[in-house]
N, C-alpha and C positions, 0 to 999 in steps of 0.2 A: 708644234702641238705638244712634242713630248717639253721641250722648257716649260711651256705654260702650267702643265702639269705639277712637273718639278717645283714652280714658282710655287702654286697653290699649296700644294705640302707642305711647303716651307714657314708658308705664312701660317697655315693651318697650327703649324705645332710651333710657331713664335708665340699662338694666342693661346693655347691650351700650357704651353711652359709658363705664361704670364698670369693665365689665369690659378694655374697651381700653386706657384710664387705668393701669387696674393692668399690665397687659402692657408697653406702653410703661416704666410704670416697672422693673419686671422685666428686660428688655430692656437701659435704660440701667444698671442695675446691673450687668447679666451684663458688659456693654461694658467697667465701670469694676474690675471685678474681674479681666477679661482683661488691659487693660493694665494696671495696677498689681498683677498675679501674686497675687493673697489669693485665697483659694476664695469663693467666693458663696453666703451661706448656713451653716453650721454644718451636719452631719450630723442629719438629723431637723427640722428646722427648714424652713418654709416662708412664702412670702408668703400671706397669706388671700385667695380666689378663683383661685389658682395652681393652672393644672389641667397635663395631662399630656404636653403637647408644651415647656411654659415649663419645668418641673419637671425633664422629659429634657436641657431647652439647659442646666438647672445643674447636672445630673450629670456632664455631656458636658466643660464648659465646668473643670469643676471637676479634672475628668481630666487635661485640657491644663492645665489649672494645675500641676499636681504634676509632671508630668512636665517642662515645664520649668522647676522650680523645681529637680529634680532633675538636668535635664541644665546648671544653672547654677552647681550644688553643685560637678558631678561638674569643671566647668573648672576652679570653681576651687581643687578638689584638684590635678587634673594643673596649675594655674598652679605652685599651692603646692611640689608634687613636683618642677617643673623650677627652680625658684628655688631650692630645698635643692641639686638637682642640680648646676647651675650658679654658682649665688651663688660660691663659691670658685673656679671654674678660672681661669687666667691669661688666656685668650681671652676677647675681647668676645665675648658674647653680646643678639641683638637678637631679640627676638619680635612681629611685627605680625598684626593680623586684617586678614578681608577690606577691610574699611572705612580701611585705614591707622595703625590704633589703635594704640600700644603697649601688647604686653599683657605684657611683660616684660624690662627690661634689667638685665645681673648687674652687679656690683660694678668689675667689668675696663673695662666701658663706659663706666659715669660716673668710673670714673677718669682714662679714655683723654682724654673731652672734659671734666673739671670740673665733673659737675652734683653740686650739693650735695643738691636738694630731689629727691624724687621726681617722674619723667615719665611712670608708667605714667596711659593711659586718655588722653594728649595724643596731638594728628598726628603723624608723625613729621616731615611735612614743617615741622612749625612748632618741631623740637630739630632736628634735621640738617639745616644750609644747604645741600647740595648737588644742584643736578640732575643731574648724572652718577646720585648714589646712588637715584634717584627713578628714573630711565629704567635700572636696574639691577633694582632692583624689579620694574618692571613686567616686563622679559623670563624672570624667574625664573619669575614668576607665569604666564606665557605657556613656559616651558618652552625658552625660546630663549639660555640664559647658558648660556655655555659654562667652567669650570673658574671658576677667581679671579680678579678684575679689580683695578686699583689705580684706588682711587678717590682721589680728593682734596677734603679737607674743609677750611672755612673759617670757624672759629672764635675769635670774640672779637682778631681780629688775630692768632691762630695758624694756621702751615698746620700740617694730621694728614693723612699719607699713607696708608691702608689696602689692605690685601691682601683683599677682600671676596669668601666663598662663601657663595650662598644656595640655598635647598629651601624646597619647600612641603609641608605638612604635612598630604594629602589627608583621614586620615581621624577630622582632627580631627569629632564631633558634638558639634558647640557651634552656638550661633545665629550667632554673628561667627565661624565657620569657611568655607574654611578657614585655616588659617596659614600666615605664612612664615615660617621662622627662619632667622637670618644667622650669621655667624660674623666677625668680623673682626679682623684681625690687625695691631698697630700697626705699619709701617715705613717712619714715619719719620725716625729715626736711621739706616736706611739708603741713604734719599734723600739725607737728609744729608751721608753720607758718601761715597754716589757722586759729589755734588756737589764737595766738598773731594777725592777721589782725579781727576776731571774737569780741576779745574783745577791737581793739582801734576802731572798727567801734560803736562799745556797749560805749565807754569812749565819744568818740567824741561827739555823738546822746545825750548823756546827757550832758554833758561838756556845748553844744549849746543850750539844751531844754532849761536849768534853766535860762539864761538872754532874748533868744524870749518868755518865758510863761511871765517873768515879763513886757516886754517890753508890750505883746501885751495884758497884763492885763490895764494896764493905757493908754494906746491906746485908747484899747474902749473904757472906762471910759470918758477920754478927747474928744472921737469922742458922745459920747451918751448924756454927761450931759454938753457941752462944754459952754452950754447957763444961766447954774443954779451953774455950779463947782466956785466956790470963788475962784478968782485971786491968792491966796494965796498957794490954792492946785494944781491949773493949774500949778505955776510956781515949785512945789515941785514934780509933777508927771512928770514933763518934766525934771526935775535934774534925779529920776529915771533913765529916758529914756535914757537921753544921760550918764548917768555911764553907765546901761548895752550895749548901743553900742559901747560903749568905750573898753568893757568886749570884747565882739563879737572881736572887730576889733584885740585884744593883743590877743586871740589866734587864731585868720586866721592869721595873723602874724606871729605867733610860730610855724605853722603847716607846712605854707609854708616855715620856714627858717627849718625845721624839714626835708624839703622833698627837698631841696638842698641841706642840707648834707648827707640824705643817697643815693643820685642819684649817678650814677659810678662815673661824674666827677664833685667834688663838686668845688665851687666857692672858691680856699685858690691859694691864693699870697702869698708866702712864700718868707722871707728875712733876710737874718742874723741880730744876734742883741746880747745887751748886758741883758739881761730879768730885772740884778736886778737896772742898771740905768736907762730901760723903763718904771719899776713898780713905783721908785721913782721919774717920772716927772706925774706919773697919781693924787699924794699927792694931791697939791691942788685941781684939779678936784672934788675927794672923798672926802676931807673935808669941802667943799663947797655942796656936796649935804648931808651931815650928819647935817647940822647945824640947817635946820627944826625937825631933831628927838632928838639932843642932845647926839647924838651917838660922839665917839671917837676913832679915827683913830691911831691906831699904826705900824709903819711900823718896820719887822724885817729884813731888807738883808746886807747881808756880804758886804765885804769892797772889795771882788775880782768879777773878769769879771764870770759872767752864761753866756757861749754864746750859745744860740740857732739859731735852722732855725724856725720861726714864723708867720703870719696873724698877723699882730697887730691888725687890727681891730676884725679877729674871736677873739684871745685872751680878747681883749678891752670885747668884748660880755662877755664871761667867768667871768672876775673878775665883771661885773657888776651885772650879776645873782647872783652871790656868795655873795656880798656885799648886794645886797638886799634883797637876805634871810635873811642875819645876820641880817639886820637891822627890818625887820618886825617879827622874833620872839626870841629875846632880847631886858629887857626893856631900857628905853631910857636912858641917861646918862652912860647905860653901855662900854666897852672899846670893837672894834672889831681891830681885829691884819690882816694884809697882810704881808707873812713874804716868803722867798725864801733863798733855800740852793740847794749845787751843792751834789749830791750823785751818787761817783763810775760816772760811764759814762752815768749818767741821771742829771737833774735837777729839781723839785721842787720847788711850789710855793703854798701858803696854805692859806685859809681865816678862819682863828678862831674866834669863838664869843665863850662869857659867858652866853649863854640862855641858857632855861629849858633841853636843850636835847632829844636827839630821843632814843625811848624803841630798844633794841637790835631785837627784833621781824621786826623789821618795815625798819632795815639796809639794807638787800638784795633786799628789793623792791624799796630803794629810786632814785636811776637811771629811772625807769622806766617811761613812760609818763603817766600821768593824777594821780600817784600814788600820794596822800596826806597824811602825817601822824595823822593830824586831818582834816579832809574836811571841817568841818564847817567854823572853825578859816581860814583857807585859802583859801578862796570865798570872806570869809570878809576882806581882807588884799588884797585879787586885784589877787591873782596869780592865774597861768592859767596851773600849774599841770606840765606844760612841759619846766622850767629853768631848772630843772637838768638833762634833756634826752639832752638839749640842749650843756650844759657846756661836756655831757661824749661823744657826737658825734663829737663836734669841738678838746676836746683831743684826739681819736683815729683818726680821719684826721690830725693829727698833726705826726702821728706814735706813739701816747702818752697813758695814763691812768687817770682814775677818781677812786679816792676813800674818803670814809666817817669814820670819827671815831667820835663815839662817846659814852659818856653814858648820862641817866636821871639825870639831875642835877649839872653838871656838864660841861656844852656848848658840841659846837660840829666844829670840824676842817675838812673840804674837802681839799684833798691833790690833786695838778694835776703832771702830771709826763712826763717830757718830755725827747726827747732823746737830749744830749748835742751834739753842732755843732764839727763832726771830728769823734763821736763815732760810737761803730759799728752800724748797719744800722738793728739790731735784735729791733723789739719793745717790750716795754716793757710790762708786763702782763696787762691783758682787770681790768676793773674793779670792783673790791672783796672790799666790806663791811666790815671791820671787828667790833667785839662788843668792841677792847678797846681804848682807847688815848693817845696819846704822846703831852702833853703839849709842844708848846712851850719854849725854853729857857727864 
């Protein structure tokens, strides 16, 4: 009796071990079917010994599977929807989940920064370098951003200035909900350009101080002692006066022919022509004003037609700036050249002198206005900083180029570059400094 006993026990927990066994296994299946989203089981299908509570957890279990299989679907249609949406607008568009995720950037975006490859499902903090844009983030998400903020971004050795608005997207039902989406707007071409209006308001403001302090130094002077000042000084403070209004007046002059050429529709009469028999009727002109400095005029143009479409008189400007660089820094008696050639489907025309040269440091800025490569020496020589912003605005109104070569020691030649009359209508590149020189033949 007592075996029989024993037997029963035995058996008893053979079947309660095997029934555990299977449950457990049941169990880890249900586990492995929750996280990797599959139903558990087939419809009809059961495990053998699978009774009514394990049976229930795979109905159950199976339930939650669909529905977020479905609520997984349904993302990523509305992903889909807003990519159709967006994909085209001109505005960056950024989409992040709770988690930081990218859950969609449009077209506008990766243009703004350069990404070639796809970033959705990346951090954002590991595509956008910026803490500002990350503690922007976060206040959105907190509800504390107030209208657009300018962020600044620093990419690949570019800085990208944006105009950034964000919202959060409450009633996204998604598992990584909810959203945020941003909005940003590129500007920085306008930093840019505040930056370049910053410092010709700063050039100008000084450009004008330094001949009103003079002026209105011997002003007073003539207003205070007008009765005791010796005739001799009266007539010297008033030579003063009228150079520096003379100063004043050549560059309100410059400024304003400065501010007709960059207006949309500049003042050029354009009209076919031969360039190098127009250059050579301007000869005596030019060596009739070199013969106060002792300068020498050499003209180099070919013996064939350059025809272009031109402003003779913007042009007429042009070679005159040019010439009178040459002439006020190379010494007197030296040779300056005006010389033209036809190249491929462009044309060419160049004023080289034999003076000191410009340091290769000081090339890239020489277009620019109020830029001097010695300030002092060129105050005292008369110039007003803005002949050669003026020579590089009447060649790209031409559909043209300016450029400089030079070295220390050696003169310096400005080339201008036009597009010859009949060719294609593509301009030719803006214009690049370069540090060497091509002599003249």
């Amino acid at each position: 009796m007592f075996y029989l006993i024993i037997g029963l026990l035995g058996v008893c927990l053979l079947l309660l071990f095997r029934q555990n066994r299977i449950q457990r296994r049941g169990m880890a299946q249900v586990a492995q079917s929750l996280s990797e989203k599959k139903p558990f089981l087939r419809e009809g299908a059961a495990l053998d010994g699978v009774h009514g509570d394990l049976e229930a957890l795979r109905v159950a279990g199976n339930d939650l599977i669909e529905e977020l299989n479905q609520l997984d679907r349904h993302q990523t249609n509305q992903l889909t929807q807003l990519e159709v949406a967006l994909g085209s607008l001109k505005e960056a568009v950024l989409i992040v989940d709770a988690d930081n995720y990218i859950l969609l950037a449009n077209n506008a975006l990766c243009e703004m920064f350069s990404w070639n490859g796809s970033i959705q499902e990346q951090k954002v903090e590991r595509v956008l370098h910026s803490s500002a844009f990350l503690e922007f983030l976060a206040r959105v998400r907190q509800g504390r951003a107030t209208g657009q903020e300018e962020i600044e971004f620093v990419e690949d050795g570019r800085t990208i200035w944006v105009e950034a608005t964000g919202t959060d997207i409450p009633d996204m039902e998604a598992p990584k909900g909810p959203w945020t989406l941003f909005v940003l707007h590129d500007i920085t071409r306008l930093k840019q350009l505040e930056a370049v209006r910053r410092e010709f308001v700063a050039n100008v403001s000084h450009e004008l101080k330094t001949p009103l302090s003079s002026i209105k130094g011997y002003v007073e002077t003539l207003v205070d002692d007008h009765e005791t000042l010796p005739v001799a000084d009266r007539s010297r403070f008033l030579e003063v006066v009228q150079r520096n209004c003379h100063r004043l007046n050549l560059i309100i002059d410059d400024l304003l022919e400065l501010s007709r050429l960059e207006s949309a529709r500049p003042d050029i009469n354009m009209i076919n022509n031969d360039l190098g028999a127009w250059l050579a009727s301007l000869e005596a002109d030019l060596n009739s004003r070199m013969k106060g400095t002792g300068h020498h005029l050499c003209l180099d143009l070919p013996g064939t037609p350059l025809p272009v479409r031109i402003d003779a008189f913007r042009i007429n400007q042009v070679i005159e700036n040019l010439m009178d660089n040459a002439r006020k820094y190379t010494p007197e008696g030296t040779q300056i050249t005006l010389g033209a050639a036809g190249k491929g489907s462009a044309v060419e025309f160049w004023v080289e002198d034999t003076g000191p040269g410009i340091a290769e440091a000081d090339l890239p800025r020489l277009f620019e206005r109020f830029y001097r490569v010695d300030k002092g020496r060129s105050r005292e020589r008369g110039g007003t900083g803005l002949g050669l912003s003026i020579v590089k605005h009447i060649s790209e109104s031409h559909g043209g180029a300016a450029r400089v070569e030079s070295r220390v020691g050696e003169g310096t030649r400005i080339t201008i570059t036009l597009p010859k009359v009949g060719a294609s209508e593509k301009h030719p590149e803006k214009s690049v400094p370069v540090s060497h020189r091509e002599l003249a033949p």
